[in-house]
N, C-alpha and C positions, 0 to 999 in steps of 0.2 A: 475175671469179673468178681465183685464184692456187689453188696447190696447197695443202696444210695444213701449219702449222709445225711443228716435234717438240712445243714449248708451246702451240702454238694461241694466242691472242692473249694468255696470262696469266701471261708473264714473260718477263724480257729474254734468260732462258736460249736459247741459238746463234742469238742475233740476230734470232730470228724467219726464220732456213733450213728449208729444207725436205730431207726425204731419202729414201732406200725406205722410211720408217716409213711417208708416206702411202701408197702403193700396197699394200702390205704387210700393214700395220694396221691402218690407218683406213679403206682405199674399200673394201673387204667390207663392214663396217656399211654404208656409203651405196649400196652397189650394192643392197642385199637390200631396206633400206628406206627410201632415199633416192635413187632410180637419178637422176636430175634433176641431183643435187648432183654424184654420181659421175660422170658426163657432162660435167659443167664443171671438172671436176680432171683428165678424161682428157683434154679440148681443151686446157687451158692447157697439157698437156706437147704438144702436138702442135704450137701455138704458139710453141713453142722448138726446134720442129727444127732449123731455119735455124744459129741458136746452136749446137744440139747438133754438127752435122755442122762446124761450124767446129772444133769442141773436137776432135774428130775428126781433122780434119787438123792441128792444133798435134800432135800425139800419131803423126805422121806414119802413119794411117791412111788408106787413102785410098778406103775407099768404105765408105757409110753413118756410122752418128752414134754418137757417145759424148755421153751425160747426165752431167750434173755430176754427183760424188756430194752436196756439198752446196751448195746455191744462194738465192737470193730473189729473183733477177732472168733467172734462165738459163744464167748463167756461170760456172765453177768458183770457188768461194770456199772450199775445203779448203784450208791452208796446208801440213799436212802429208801427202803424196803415197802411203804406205803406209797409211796407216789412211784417206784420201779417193781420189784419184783414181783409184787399185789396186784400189777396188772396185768394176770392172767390169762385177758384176750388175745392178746398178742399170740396165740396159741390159732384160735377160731379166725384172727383176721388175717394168720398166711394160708389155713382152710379156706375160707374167703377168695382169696388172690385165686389160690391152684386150679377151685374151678368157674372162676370167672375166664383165666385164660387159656382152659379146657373147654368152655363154651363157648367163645367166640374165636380162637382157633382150630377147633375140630384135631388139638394134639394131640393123637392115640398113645403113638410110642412113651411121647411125653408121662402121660395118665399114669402107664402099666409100669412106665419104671423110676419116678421119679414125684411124680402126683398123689399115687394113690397110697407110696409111703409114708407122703408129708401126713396126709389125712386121715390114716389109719391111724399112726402115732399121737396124732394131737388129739383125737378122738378117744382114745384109751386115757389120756390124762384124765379128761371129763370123768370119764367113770371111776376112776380111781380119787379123782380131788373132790367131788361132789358126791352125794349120798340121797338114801331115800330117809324122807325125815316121820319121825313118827309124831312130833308135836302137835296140838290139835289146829294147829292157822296153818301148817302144811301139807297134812296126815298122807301120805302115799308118795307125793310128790317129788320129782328132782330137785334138791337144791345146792348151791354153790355157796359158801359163806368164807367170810373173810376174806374180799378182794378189793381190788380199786378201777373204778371203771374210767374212761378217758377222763370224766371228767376230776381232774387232781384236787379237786378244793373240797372231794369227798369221800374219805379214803376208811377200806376195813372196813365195808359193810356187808350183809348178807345179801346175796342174790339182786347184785344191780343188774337191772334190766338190761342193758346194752352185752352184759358179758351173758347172761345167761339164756339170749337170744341167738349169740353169736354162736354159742357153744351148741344150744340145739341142732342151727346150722350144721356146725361141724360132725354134729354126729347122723344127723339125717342123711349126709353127705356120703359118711363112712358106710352107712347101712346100704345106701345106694347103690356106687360105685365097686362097692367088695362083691354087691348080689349080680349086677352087668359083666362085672368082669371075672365073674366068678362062672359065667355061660359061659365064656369064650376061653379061656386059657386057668386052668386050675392052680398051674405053676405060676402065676404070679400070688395067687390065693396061699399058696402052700408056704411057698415065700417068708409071707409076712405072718406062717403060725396063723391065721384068722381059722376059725370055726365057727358053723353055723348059730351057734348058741352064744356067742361073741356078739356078730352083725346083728342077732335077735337082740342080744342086752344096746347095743348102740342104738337101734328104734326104738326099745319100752324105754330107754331114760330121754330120749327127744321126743315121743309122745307125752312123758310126764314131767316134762321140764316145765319148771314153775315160772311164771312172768307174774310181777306182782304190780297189783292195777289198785286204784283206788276208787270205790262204787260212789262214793260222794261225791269225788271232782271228776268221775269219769275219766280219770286220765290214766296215761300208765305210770308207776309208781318207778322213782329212779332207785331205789332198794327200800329193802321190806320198813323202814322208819324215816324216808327222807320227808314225808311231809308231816313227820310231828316236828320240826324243828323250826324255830322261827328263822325267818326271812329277814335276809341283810338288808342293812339300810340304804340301797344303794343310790338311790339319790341324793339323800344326804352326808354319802361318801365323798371329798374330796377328788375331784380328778388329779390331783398331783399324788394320792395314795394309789391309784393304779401302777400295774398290777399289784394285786392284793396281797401273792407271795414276797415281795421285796419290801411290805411295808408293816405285815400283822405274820403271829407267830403260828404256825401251820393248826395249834389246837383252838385259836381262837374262830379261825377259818372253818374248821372240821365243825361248830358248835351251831353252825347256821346252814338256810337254804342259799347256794350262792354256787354259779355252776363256774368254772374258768372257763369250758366251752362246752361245744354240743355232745350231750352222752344220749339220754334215753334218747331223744330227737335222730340221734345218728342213726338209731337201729330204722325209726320211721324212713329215712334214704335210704336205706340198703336195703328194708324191705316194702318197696311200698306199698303191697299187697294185703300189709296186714290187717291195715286199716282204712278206713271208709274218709271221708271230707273232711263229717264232722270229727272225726274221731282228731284226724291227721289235726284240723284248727284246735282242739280243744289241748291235745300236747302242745304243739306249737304256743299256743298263746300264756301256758303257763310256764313252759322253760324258758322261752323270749325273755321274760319277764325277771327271771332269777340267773341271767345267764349275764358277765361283765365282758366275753371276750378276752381275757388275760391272753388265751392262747391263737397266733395265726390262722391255727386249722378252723377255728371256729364259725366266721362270716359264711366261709363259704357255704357250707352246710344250712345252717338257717335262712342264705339266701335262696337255694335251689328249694326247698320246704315251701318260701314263702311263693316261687311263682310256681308253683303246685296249686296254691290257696289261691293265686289268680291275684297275688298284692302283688301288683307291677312295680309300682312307685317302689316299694320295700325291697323287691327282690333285684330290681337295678342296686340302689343305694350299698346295699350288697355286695353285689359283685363290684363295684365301683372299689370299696373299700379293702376287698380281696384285691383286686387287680395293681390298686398302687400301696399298699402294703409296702414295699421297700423302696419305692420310688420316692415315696411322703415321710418316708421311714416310722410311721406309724408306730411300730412296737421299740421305737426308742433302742431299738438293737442291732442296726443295720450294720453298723462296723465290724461286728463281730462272724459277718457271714450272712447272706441273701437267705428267705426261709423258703428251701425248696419246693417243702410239701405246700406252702402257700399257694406257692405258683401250679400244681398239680391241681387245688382245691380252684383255681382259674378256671383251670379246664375244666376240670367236671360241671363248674357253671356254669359254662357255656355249652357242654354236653350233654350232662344229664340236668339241665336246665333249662335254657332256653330252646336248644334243641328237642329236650324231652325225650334223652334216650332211655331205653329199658332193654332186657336181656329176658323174654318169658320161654321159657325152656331150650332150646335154640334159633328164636326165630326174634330178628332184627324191630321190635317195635319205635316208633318217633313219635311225640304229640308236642309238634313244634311252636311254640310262639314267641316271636320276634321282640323286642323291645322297641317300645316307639322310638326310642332315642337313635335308632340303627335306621340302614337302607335296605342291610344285607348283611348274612353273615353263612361263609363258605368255610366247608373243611371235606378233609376227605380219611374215609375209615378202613383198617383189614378187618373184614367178616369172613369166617369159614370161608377162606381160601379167595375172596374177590376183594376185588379193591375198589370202594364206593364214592363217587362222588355226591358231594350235597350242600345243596345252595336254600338257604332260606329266606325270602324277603319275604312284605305285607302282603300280596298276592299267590301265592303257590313255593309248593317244595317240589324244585326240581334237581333227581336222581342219575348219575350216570354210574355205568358199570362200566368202569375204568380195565379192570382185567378180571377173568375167572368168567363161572359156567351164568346161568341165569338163578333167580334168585329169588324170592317169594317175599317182600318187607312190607310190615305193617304201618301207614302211617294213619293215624285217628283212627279212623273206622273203616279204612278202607285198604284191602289187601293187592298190592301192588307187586306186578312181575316184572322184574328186570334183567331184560336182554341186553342186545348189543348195542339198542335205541335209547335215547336221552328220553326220560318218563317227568312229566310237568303233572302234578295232582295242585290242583287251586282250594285256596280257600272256600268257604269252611270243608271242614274235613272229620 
C-alpha cells in the first residue's frame, strides 16, 4: 500500500504524486467506511518517517520531521519551493488524519505504535520551525513565518492562519496523547525520548500559538498582512484568463488579495468550534469573495460552510459543482487524470454537510438537513467498532445498528441510544 495520487491511478496528471489531498480528502471516506484501507495509507506515511526527518534536517531543522509536500516515493519532488515545500501543514494535516482515525476507530494498538509517532515527530518540527517572538504586534507569542498555506496564490508569509491552527492542533495533540499514554505504558513514552518538560513545551507553544485576526473586519486574518494588499479585479477578469496560474506570472498573483481556494475558511471546517455564526458568516463572506476556485479542492469546502450559514440555494450550487467537476470537465483538465480528492471533497458534502456530521471528543454528533432538491439520502458509517446505518429524508433521521454493541449518538439536541432496534428521531430536532 502507497498513499493515494491527486489522479488515483487514471491519468498521467502530477505523475502519479501524492499530497495533503489524501489525508484531507480522501481518508475521511476510508476512515468512516473503509478503516482497513485508511490504516494502510496511515502506515505508509509512518513508513517514511525516516525520509521525512532527513528532509527535516536538509531544511536545517533539527528535531522531528518535515513531509514532502509532494512525493511518490518519500522525497521531496516539488521543484517549486513557495507553492511545495513552504507548505509546511502538510505536517499538522497527517496529525490531523492519525487522530481523526483514532477517534472514530477506537485503534489503540494503532495509537501506541504507529500514531503517536507520526504526532510526536510532527509536533517537534513546530517547535523547532516556529519561535516565541519578541516584536511588539507579537510579544510572547508562538509564531510560524515564512510558509504557504493551501491557498497557492499567497505564498511566504508569516503566520497563515490555516497552518498555524493546524499546527496548534498538532501540538495540543502531542501534549495529549504522550500524557494518556504516558498512564498506561511508559515504554512507549521512553520510546520516543519524550520527557516531561518536552509534552510541557508542546502545550505552552499551542497555548501561545498566534492566530492573526483583524479587529476592524472582525475576521480572521489569512496571514499577519493579507488584508493590506489590494483585491484582484476579479470581475473584471476575463473568464478565458482562469486559472490565474496559466495566465499571470506567480509575482503579479502574490501582489494581490486573490485566494486559488479555501485556506483560512478550511481551518473554520475542521474546526467548527472555534467560532460562533456570526463570526463563521463574517469569514465566509469575506473569503467567498477573494476566493476564484483555480483549485478542485475548493467548492467543496465553501459549500459545506455555506449550509452551515443555512444558504441552501448556495450550498446545493456547491455541491452540484463538486459533484460533476469531471463529468462537465470543468477544470479544463480531465484528460490528464479524474481529480480524486474532488471526489472525496463529494463526500464530505454530503457528510459533513448535509448530513452535518461532527466528531466532539468521541461521541458520533449529526445536525442533518436535507436539500429540497433530494427525497432521501442514505449511507452507512464504521464508528467505534459498529456499523451504522442512516437515512435522512424531510421528516425524520432514521438510525440502524447494523453490527456492534449499543451506542449513545447525538442527533440536534437530542441524545439517542442505539441497540439492536431501528431508531426514527422526526423533525425538528
Amino acid at each position: 500500500m502507497t498513499s493515494i495520487p491527486a489522479k488515483g491511478l487514471t491519468g498521467s496528471g502530477y505523475e502519479g504524486h501524492y499530497f495533503w489531498n489524501a489525508e484531507m480528502f480522501m481518508l475521511p471516506f476510508f476512515i468512516f467506511t473503509q478503516p482497513e484501507t485508511a490504516k494502510q495509507v496511515l502506515s505508509y506515511r509512518y513508513s517514511k518517517l525516516l525520509q521525512a526527518q532527513q528532509r527535516a534536517r536538509e531544511m536545517t531543522v533539527k528535531k522531528g520531521v518535515l513531509f514532502p509536500w509532494r512525493t511518490i516515493n518519500g522525497t521531496e519532488a516539488s521543484a517549486y519551493y513557495p507553492a511545495g515545500t513552504a507548505q509546511v501543514h502538510i505536517n499538522a494535516d497527517i496529525a490531523y488524519a492519525v487522530d481523526l482515525y483514532v477517534r472514530v476507530t477506537d485503534d489503540q494498538d494503532f495509537l501506541a505504535t504507529q500514531g503517536l509517532p507520526l504526532i510526536i515527530e510532527t509536533a517537534r518540527f513546530w517547535l523547532s520551525y516556529g519561535h516565541y517572538a519578541t516584536d511588539d504586534a507579537h510579544h510572547g507569542r508562538f509564531v510560524i513565518n515564512d510558509v504557504t498555506g493551501p491557498d497557492e496564490y499567497t505564498a511566504m508569509v508569516n503566520n497563515n492562519y490555516y497552518t498555524n491552527r493546524m499546527a496548534q492542533h498538532n501540538l495540543y495533540l502531542a501534549a495529549h496523547y504522550a500524557r494518556i499514554l504516558g498512564q498506561t505504558d511508559n515504554n512507549v513514552i521512553g520510546k520516543l525520548g519524550l520527557t516531561t518538560t518536552e509534552i510541557d513545551a508542546f502545550q505552552h507553544a499551542a497555548d501561545q500559538m498566534y492566530l492573526p485576526f483583524d479587529p476592524n473586519r472582525q475576521i480572521k486574518k489569512q496571514d499577519d498582512t493579507s488584508t493590506e494588499k489590494p483585491v484582484w479585479p476579479i470581475a473584471e477578469t476575463p473568464r478565458t484568463q482562469f486559472p490565474l496560474l496559466l495566465h499571470y506570472h506567480p509575482m503579479t498573483i502574490y501582489h494581490y488579495q486573490v485566494n486559488k481556494q479555501a485556506d483560512t475558511v478550511m481551518s473554520d471546517f475542521l474546526f467548527p468550534e472555534d467560532q460562533d455564526q456570526a463570526q463563521l458568516k463574517r469569514d465566509y463572506d469575506y473569503y467567498e469573495a477573494i476566493t476564484v476556485h483555480d483549485s478542485s479542492l475548493s467548492r467543496a469546502i465553501f459549500g459545506i460552510l455555506a449550509h452551515r450559514l443555512d444558504e441552501a440555494d448556495k450550498s446545493y450550487q456547491y455541491f452540484m459543482d463538486t459533484a460533476l467537476t469531471d463529468l462537465t470537465d470543468a477544470q479544463g483538465n480531465v484528460g490528464d487524470g479524474i481529480h480524486a480528492a474532488n471526489m472525496g471533497g463529494s463526500w464530505l458534502s454530503l457528510i459533513y454537510g448535509f448530513a452535518g456530521l461532527e466528531i466532539k471528543d468521541t461521541t458520533l454528533h449529526l445536525h442533518p438537513k436535507l436539500p429540497t432538491e433530494w427525497l432521501e439520502m442514505r449511507f452507512k458509517l464504521w464508528f467505534q467498532h459498529r456499523h451504522i446505518g442512516i437515512t435522512i429524508n424531510h421528516q425524520a433521521v432514521i438510525l440502524e445498528n447494523l453490527k456492534g454493541k449499543p451506542i449513545t449518538i447525538q442527533i440536534g439536541d437530542k441524545q439517542v441510544t442505539l441497540g439492536s432496534e431501528r431508531v426514527t428521531v422526526p423533525f425538528p430536532i
